[in-house]
mmCIF file of the N, C-alpha and C atoms, coordinates in Angstrom:
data_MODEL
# 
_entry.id   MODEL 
# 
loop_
_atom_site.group_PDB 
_atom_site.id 
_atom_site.type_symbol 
_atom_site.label_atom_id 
_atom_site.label_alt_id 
_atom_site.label_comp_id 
_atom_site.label_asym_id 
_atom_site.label_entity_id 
_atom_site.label_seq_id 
_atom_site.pdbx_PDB_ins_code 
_atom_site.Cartn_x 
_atom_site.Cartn_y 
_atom_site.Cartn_z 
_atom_site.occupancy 
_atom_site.B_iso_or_equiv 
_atom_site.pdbx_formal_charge 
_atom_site.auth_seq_id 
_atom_site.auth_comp_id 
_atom_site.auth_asym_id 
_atom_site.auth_atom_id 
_atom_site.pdbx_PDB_model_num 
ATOM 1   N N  . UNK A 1 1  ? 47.964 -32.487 -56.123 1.00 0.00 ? 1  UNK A N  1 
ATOM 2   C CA . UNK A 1 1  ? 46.762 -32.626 -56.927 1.00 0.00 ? 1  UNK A CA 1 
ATOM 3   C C  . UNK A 1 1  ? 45.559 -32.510 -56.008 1.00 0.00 ? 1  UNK A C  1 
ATOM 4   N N  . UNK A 1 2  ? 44.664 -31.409 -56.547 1.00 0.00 ? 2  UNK A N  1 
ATOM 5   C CA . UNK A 1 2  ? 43.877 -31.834 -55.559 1.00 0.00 ? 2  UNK A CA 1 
ATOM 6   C C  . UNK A 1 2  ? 42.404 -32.833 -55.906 1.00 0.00 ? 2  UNK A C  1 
ATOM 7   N N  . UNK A 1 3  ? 42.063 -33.377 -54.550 1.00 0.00 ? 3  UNK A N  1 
ATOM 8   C CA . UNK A 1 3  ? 40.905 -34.405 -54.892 1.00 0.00 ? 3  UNK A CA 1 
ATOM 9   C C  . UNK A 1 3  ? 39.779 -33.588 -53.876 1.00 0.00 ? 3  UNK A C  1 
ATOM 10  N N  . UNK A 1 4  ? 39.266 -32.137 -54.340 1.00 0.00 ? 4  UNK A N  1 
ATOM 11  C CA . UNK A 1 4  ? 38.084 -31.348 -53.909 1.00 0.00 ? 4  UNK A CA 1 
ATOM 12  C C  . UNK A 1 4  ? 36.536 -32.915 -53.271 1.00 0.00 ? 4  UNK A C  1 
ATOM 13  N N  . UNK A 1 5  ? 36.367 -33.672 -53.844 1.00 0.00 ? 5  UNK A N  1 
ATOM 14  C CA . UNK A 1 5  ? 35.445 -34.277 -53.649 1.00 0.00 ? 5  UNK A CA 1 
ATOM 15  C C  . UNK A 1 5  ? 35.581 -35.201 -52.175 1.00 0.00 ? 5  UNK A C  1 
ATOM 16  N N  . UNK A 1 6  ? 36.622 -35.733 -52.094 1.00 0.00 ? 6  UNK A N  1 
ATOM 17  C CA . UNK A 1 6  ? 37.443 -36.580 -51.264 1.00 0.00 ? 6  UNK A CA 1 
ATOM 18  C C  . UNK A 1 6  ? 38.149 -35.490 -50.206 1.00 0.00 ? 6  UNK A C  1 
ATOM 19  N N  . UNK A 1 7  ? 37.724 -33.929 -50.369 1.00 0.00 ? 7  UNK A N  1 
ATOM 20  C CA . UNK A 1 7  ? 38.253 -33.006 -48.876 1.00 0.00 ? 7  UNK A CA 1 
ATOM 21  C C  . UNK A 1 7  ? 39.950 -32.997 -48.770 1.00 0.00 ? 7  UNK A C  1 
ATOM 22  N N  . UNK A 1 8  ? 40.760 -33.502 -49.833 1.00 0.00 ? 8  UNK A N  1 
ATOM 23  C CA . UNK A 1 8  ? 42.309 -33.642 -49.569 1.00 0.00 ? 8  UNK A CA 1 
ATOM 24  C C  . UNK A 1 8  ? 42.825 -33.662 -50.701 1.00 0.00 ? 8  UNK A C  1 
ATOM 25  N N  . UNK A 1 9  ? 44.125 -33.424 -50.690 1.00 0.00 ? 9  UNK A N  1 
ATOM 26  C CA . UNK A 1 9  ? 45.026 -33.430 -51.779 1.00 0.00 ? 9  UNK A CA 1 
ATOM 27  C C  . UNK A 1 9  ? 46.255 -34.308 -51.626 1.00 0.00 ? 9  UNK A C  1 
ATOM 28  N N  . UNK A 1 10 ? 46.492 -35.107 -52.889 1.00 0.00 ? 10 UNK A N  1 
ATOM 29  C CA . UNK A 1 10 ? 47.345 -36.137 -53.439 1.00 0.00 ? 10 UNK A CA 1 
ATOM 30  C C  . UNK A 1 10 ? 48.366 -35.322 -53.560 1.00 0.00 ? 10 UNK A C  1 
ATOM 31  N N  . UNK A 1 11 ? 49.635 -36.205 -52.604 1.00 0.00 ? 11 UNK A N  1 
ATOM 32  C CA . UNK A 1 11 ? 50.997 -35.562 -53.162 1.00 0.00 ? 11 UNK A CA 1 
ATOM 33  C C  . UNK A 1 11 ? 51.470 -36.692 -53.462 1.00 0.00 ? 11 UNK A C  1 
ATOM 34  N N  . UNK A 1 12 ? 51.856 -36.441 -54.758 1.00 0.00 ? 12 UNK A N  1 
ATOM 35  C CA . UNK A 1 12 ? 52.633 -37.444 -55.772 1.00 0.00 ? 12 UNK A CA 1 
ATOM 36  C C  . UNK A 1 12 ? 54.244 -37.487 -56.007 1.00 0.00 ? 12 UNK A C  1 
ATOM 37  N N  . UNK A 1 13 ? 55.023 -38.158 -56.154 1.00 0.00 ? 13 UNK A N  1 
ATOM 38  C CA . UNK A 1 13 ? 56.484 -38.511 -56.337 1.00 0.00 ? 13 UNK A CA 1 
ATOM 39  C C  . UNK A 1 13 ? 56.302 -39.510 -57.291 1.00 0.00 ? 13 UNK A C  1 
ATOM 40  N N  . UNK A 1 14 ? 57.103 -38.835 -58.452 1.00 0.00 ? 14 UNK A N  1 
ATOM 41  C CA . UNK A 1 14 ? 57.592 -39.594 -59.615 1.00 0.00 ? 14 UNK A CA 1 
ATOM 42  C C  . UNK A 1 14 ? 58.788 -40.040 -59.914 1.00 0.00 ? 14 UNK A C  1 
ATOM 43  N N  . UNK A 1 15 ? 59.259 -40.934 -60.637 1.00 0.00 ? 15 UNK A N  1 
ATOM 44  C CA . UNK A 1 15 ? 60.520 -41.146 -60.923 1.00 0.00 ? 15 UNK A CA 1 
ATOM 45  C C  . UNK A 1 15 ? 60.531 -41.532 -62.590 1.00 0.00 ? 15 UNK A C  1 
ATOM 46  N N  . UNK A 1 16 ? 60.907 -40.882 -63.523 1.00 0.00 ? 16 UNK A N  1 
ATOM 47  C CA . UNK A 1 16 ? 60.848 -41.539 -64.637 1.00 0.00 ? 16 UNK A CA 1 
ATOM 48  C C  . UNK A 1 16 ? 61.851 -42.523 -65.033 1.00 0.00 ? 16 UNK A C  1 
ATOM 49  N N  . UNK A 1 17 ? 62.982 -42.661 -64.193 1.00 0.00 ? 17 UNK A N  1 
ATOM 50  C CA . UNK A 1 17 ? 64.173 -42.904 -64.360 1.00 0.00 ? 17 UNK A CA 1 
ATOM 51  C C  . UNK A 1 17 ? 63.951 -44.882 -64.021 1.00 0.00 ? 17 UNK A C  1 
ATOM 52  N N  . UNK A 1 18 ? 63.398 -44.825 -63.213 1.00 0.00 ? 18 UNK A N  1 
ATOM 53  C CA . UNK A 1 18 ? 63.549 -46.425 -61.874 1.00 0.00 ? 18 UNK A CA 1 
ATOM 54  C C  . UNK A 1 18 ? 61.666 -46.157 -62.174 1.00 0.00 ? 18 UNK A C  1 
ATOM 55  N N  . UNK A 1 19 ? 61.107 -45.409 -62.327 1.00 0.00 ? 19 UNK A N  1 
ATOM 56  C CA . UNK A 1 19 ? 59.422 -46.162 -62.343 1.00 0.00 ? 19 UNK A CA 1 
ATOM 57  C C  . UNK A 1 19 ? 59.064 -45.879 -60.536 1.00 0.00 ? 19 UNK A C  1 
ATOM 58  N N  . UNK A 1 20 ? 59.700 -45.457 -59.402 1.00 0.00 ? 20 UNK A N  1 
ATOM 59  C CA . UNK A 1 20 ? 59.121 -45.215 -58.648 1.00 0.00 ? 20 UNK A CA 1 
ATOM 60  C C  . UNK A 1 20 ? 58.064 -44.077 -58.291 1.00 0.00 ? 20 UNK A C  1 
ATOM 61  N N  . UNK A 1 21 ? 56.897 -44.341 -57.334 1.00 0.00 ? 21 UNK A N  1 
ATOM 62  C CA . UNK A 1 21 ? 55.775 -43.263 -57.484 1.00 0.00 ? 21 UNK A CA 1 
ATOM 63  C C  . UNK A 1 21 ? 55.681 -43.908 -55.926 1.00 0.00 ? 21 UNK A C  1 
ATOM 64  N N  . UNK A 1 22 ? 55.275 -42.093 -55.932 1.00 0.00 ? 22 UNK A N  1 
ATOM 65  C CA . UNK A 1 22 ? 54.854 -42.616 -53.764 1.00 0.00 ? 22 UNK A CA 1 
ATOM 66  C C  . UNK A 1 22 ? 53.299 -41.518 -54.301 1.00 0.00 ? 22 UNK A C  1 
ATOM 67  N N  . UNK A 1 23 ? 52.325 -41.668 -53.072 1.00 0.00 ? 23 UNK A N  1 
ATOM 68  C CA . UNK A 1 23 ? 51.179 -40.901 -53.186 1.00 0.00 ? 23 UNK A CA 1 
ATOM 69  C C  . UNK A 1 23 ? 51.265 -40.836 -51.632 1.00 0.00 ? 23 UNK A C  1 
ATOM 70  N N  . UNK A 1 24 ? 51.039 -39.632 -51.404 1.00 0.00 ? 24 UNK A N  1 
ATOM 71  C CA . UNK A 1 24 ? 50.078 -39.103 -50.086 1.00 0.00 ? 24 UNK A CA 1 
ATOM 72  C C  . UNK A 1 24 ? 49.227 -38.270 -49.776 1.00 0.00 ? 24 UNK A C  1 
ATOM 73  N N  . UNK A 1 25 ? 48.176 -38.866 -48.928 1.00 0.00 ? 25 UNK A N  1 
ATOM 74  C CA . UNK A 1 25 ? 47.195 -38.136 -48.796 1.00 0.00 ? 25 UNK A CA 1 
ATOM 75  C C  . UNK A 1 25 ? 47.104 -36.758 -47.792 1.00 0.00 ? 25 UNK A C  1 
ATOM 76  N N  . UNK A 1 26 ? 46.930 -35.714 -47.587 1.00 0.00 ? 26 UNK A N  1 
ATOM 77  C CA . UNK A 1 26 ? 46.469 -34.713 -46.505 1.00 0.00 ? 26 UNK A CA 1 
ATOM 78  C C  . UNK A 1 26 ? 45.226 -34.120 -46.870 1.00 0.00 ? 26 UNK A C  1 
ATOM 79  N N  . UNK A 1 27 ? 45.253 -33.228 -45.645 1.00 0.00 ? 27 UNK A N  1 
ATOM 80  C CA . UNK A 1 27 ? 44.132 -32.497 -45.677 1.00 0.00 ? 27 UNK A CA 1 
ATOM 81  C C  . UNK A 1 27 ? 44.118 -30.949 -45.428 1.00 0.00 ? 27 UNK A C  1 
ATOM 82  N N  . UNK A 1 28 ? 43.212 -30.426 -46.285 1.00 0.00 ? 28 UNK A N  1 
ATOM 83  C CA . UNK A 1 28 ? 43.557 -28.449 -46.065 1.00 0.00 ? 28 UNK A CA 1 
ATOM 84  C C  . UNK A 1 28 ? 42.434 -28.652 -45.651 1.00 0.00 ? 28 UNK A C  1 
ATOM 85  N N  . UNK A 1 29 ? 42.282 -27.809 -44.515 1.00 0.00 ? 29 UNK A N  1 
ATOM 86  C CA . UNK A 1 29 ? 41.451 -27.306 -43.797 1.00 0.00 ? 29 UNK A CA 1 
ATOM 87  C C  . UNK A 1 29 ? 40.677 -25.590 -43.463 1.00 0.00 ? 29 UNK A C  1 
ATOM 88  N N  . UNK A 1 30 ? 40.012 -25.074 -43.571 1.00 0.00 ? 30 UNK A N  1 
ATOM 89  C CA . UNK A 1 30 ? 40.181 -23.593 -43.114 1.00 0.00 ? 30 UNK A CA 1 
ATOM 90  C C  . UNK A 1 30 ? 38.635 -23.834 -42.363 1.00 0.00 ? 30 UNK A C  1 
ATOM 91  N N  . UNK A 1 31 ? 38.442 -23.070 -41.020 1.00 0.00 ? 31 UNK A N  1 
ATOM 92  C CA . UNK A 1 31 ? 37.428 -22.117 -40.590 1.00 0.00 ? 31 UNK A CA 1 
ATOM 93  C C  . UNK A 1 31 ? 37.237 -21.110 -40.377 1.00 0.00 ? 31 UNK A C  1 
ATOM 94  N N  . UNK A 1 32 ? 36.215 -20.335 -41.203 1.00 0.00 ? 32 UNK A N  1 
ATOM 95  C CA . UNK A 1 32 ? 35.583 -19.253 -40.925 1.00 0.00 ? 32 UNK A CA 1 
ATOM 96  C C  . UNK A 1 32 ? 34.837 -18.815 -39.530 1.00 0.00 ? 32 UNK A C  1 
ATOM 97  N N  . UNK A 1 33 ? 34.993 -17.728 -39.235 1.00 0.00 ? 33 UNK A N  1 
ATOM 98  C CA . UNK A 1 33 ? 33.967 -17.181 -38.034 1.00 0.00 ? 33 UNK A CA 1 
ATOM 99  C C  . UNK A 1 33 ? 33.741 -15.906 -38.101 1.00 0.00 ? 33 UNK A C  1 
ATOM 100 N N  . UNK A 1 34 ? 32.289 -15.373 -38.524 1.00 0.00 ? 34 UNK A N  1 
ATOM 101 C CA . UNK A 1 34 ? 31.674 -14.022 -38.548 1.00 0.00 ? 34 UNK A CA 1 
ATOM 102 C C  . UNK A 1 34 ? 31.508 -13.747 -37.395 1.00 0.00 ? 34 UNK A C  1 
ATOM 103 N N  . UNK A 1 35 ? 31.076 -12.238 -37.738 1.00 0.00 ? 35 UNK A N  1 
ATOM 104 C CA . UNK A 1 35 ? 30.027 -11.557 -36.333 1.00 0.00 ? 35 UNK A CA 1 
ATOM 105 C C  . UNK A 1 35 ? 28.772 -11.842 -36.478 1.00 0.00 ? 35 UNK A C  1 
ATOM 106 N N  . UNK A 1 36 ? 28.590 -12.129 -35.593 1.00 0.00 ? 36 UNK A N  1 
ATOM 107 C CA . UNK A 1 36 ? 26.985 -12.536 -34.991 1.00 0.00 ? 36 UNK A CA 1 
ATOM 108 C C  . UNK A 1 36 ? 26.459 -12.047 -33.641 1.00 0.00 ? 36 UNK A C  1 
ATOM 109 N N  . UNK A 1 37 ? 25.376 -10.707 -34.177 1.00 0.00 ? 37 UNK A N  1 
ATOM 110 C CA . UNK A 1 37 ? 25.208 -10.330 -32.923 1.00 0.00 ? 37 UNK A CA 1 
ATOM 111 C C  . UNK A 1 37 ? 24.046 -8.867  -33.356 1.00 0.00 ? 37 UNK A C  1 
ATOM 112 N N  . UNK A 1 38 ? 23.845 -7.907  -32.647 1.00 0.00 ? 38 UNK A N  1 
ATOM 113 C CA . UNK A 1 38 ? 23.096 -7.101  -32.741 1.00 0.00 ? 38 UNK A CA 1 
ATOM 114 C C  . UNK A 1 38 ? 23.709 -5.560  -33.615 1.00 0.00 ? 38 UNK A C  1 
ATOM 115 N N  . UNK A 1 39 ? 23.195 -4.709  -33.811 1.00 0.00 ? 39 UNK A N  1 
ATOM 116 C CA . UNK A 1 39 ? 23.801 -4.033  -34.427 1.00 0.00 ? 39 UNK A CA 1 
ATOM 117 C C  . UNK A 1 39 ? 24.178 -2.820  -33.632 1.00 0.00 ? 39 UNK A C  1 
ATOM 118 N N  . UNK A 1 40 ? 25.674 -2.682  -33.405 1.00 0.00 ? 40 UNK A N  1 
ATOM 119 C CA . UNK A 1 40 ? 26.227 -1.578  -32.735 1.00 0.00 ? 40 UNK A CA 1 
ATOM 120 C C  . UNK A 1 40 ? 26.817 -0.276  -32.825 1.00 0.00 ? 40 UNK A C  1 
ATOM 121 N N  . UNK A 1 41 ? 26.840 -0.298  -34.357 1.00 0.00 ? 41 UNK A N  1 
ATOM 122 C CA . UNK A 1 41 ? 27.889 0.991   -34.894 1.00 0.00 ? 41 UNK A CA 1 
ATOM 123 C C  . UNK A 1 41 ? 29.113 0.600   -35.336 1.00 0.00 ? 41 UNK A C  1 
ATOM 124 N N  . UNK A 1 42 ? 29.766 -0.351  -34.657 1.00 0.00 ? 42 UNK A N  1 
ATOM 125 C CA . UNK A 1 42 ? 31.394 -0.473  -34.439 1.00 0.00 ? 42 UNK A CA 1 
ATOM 126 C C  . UNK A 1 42 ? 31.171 -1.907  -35.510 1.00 0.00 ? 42 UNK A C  1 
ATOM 127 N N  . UNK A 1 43 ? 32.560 -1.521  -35.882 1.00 0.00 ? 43 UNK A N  1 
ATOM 128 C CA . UNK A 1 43 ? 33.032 -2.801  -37.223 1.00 0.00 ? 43 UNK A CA 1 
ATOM 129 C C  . UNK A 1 43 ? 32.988 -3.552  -36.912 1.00 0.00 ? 43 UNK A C  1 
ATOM 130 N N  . UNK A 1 44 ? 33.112 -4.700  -37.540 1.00 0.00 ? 44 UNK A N  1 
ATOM 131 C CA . UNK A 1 44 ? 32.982 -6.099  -37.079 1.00 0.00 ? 44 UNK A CA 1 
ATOM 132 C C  . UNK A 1 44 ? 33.905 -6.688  -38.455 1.00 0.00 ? 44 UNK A C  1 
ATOM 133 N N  . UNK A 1 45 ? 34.554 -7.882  -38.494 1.00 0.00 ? 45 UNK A N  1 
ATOM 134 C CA . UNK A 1 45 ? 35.024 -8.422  -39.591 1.00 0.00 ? 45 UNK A CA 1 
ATOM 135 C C  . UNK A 1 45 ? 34.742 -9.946  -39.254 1.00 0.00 ? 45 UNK A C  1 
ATOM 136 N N  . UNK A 1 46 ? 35.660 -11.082 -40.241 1.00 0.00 ? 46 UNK A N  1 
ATOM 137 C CA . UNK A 1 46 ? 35.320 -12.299 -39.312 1.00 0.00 ? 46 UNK A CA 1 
ATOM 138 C C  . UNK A 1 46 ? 37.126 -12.943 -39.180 1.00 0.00 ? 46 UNK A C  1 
ATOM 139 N N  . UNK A 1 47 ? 37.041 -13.804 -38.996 1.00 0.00 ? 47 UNK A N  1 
ATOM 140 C CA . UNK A 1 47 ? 38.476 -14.359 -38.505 1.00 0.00 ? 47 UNK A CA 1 
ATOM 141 C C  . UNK A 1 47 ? 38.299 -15.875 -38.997 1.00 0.00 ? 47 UNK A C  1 
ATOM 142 N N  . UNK A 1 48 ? 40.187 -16.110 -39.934 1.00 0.00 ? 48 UNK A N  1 
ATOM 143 C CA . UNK A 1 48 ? 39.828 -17.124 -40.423 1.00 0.00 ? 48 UNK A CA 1 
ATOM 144 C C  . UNK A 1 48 ? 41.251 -17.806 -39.626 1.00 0.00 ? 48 UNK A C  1 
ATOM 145 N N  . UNK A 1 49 ? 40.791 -19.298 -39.230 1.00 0.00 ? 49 UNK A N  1 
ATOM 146 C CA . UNK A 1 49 ? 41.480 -20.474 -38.624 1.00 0.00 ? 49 UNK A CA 1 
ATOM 147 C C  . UNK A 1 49 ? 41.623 -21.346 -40.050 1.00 0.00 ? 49 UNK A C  1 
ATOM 148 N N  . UNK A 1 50 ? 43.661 -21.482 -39.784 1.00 0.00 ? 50 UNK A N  1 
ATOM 149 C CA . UNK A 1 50 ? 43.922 -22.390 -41.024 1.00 0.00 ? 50 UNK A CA 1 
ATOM 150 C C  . UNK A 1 50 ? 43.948 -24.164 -39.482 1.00 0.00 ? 50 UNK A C  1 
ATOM 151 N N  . UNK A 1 51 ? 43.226 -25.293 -39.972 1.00 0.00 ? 51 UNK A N  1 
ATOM 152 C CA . UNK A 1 51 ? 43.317 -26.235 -39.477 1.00 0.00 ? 51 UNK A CA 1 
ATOM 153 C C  . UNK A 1 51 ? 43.695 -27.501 -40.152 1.00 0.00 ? 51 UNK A C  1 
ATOM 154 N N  . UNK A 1 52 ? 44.797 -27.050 -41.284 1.00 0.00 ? 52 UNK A N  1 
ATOM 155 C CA . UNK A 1 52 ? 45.259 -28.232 -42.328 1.00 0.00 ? 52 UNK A CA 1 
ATOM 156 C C  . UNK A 1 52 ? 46.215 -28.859 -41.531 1.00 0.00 ? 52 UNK A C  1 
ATOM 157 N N  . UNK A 1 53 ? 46.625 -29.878 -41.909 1.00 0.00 ? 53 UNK A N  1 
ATOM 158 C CA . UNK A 1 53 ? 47.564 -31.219 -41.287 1.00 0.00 ? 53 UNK A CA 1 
ATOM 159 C C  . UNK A 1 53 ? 48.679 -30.507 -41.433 1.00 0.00 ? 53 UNK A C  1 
ATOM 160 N N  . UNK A 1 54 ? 49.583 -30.879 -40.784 1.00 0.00 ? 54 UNK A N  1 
ATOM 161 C CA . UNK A 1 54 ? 50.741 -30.879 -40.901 1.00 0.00 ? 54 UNK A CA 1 
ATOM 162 C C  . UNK A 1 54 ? 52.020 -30.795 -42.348 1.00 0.00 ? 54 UNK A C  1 
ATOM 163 N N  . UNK A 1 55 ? 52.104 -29.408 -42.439 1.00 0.00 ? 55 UNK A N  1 
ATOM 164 C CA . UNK A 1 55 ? 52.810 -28.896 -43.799 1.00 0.00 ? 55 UNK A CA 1 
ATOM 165 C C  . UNK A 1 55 ? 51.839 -29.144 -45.001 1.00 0.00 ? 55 UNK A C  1 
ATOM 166 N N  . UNK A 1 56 ? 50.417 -28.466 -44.998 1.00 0.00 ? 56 UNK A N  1 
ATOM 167 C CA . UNK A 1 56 ? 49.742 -27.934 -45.695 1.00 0.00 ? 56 UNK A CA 1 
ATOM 168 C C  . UNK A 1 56 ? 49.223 -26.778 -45.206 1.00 0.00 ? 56 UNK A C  1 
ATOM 169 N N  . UNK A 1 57 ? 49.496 -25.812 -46.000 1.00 0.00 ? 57 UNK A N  1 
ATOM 170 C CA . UNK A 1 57 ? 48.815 -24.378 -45.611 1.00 0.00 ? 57 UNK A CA 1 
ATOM 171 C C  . UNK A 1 57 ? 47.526 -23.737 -46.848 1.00 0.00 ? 57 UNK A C  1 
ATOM 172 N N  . UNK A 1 58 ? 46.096 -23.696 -45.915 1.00 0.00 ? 58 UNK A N  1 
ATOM 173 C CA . UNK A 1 58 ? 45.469 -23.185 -46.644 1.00 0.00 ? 58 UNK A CA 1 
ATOM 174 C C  . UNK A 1 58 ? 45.995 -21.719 -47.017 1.00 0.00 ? 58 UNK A C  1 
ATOM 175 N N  . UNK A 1 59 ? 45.589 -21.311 -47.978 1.00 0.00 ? 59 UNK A N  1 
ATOM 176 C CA . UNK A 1 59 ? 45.645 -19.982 -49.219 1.00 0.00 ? 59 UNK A CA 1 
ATOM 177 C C  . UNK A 1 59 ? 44.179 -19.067 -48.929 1.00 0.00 ? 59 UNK A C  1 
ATOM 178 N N  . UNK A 1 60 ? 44.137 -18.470 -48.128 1.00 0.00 ? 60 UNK A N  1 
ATOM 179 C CA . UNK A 1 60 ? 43.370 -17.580 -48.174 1.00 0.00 ? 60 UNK A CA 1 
ATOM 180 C C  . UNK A 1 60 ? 42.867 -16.169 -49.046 1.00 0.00 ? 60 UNK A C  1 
ATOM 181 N N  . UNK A 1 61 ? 41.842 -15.654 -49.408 1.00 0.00 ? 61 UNK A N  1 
ATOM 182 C CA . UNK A 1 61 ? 42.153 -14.942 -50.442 1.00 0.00 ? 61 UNK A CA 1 
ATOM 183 C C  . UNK A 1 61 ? 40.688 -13.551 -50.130 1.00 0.00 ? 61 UNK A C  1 
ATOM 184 N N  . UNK A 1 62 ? 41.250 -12.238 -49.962 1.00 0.00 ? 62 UNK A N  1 
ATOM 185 C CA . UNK A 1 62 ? 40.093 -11.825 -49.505 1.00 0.00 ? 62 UNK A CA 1 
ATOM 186 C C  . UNK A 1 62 ? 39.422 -10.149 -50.656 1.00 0.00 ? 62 UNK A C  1 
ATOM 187 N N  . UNK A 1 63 ? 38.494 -10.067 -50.397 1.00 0.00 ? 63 UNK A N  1 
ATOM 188 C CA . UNK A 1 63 ? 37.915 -9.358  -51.263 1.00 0.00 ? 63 UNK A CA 1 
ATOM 189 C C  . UNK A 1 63 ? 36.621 -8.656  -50.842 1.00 0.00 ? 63 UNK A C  1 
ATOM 190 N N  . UNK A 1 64 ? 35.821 -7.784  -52.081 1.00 0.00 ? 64 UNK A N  1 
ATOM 191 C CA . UNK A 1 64 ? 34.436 -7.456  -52.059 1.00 0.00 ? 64 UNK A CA 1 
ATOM 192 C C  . UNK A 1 64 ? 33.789 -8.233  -52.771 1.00 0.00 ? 64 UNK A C  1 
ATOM 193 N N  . UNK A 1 65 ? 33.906 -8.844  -53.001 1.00 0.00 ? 65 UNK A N  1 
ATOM 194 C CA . UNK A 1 65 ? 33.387 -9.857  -54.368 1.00 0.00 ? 65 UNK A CA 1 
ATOM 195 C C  . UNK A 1 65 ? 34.115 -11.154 -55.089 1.00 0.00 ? 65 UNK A C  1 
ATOM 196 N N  . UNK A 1 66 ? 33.452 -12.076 -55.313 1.00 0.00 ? 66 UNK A N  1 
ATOM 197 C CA . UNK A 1 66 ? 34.519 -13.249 -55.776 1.00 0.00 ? 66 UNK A CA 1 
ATOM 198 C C  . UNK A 1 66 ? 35.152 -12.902 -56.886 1.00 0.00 ? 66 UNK A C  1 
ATOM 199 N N  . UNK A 1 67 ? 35.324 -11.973 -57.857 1.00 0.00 ? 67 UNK A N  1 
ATOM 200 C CA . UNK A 1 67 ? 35.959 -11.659 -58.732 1.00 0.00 ? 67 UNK A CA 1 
ATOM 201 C C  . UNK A 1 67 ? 37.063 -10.572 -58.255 1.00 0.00 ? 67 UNK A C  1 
ATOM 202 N N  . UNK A 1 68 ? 37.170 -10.274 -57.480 1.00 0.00 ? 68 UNK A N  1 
ATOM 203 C CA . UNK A 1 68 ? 38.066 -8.888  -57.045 1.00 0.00 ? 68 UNK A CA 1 
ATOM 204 C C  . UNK A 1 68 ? 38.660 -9.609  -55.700 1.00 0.00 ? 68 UNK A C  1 
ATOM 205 N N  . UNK A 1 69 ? 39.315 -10.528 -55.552 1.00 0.00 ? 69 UNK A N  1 
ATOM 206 C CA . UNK A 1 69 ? 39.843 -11.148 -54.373 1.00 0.00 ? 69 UNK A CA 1 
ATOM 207 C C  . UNK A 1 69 ? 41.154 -10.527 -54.125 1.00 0.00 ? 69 UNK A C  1 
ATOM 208 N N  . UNK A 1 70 ? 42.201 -9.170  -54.094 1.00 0.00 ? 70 UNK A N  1 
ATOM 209 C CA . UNK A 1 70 ? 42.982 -8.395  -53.937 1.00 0.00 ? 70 UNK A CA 1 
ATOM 210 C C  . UNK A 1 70 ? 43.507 -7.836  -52.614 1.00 0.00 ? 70 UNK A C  1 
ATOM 211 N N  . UNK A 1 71 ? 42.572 -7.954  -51.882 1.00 0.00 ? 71 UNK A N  1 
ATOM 212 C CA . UNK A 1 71 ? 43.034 -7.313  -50.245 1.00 0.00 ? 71 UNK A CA 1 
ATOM 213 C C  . UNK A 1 71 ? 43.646 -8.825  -49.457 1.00 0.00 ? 71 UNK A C  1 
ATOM 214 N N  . UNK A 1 72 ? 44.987 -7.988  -49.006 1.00 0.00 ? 72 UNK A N  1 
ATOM 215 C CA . UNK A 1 72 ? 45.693 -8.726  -47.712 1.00 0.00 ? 72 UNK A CA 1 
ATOM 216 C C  . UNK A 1 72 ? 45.260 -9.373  -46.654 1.00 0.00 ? 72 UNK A C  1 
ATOM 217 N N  . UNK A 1 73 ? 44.026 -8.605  -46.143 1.00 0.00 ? 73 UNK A N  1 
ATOM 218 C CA . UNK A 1 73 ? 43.590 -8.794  -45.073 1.00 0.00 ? 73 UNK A CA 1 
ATOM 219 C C  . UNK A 1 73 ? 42.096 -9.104  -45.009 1.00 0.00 ? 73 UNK A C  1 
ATOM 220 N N  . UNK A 1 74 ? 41.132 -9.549  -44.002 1.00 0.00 ? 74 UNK A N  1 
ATOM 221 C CA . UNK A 1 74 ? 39.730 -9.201  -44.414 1.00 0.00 ? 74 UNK A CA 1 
ATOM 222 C C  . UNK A 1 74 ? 39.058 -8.111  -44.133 1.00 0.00 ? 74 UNK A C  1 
ATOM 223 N N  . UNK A 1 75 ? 38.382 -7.774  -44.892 1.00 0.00 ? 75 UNK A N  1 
ATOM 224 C CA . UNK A 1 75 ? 37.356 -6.352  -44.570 1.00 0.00 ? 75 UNK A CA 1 
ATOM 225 C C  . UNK A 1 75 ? 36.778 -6.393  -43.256 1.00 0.00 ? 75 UNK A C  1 
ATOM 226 N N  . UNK A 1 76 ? 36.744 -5.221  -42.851 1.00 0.00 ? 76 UNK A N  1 
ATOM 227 C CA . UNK A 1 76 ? 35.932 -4.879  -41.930 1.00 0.00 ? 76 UNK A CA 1 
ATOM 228 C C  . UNK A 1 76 ? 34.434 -3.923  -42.135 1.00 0.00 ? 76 UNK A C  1 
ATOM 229 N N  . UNK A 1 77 ? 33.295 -4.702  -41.885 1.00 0.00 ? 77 UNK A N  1 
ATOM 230 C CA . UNK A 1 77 ? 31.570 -3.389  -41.971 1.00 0.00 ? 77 UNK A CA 1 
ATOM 231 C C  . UNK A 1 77 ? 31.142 -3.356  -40.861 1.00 0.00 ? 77 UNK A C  1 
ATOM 232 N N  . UNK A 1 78 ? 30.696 -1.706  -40.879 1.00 0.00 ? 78 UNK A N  1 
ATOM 233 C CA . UNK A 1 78 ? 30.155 -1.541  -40.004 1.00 0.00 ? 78 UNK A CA 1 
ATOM 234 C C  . UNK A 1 78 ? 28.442 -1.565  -39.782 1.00 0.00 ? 78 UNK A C  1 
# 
């Protein structure tokens, strides 16, 4: 579940059987890093660092536009 406000997501364990419930907290993480710099001709793209805890993997998702998020990889402009 996630708790967007609180930066982490609730993993929950149910039991309907016995009434047991466990909760734990983690954290997904991702950083971004563009190009920053002068203009050269040559492409540039940016590079993304997943830095979530331990057995959470951010979901990356890349595109031209937030509606068209379809490419594998990230773009590269020149």
């Amino acid at each position: 579940m996630p708790q967007l406000a609180n930066r982490r997501f609730a993993v929950k364990e149910f039991c309907t059987l016995c009434g047991y419930e466990q909760s734990e907290y983690v954290g997904a993480k991702a950083v971004v890093a563009g190009y920053y710099g002068i203009v050269d001709g040559q492409p540039h793209t940016l590079t993304v660092s997943d830095l979530s805890e331990s057995g959470v993997h951010a979901s990356i998702r890349y595109g031209h536009s937030a509606d068209a998020c379809n490419l594998t990889t990230a773009p590269s402009y020149t």
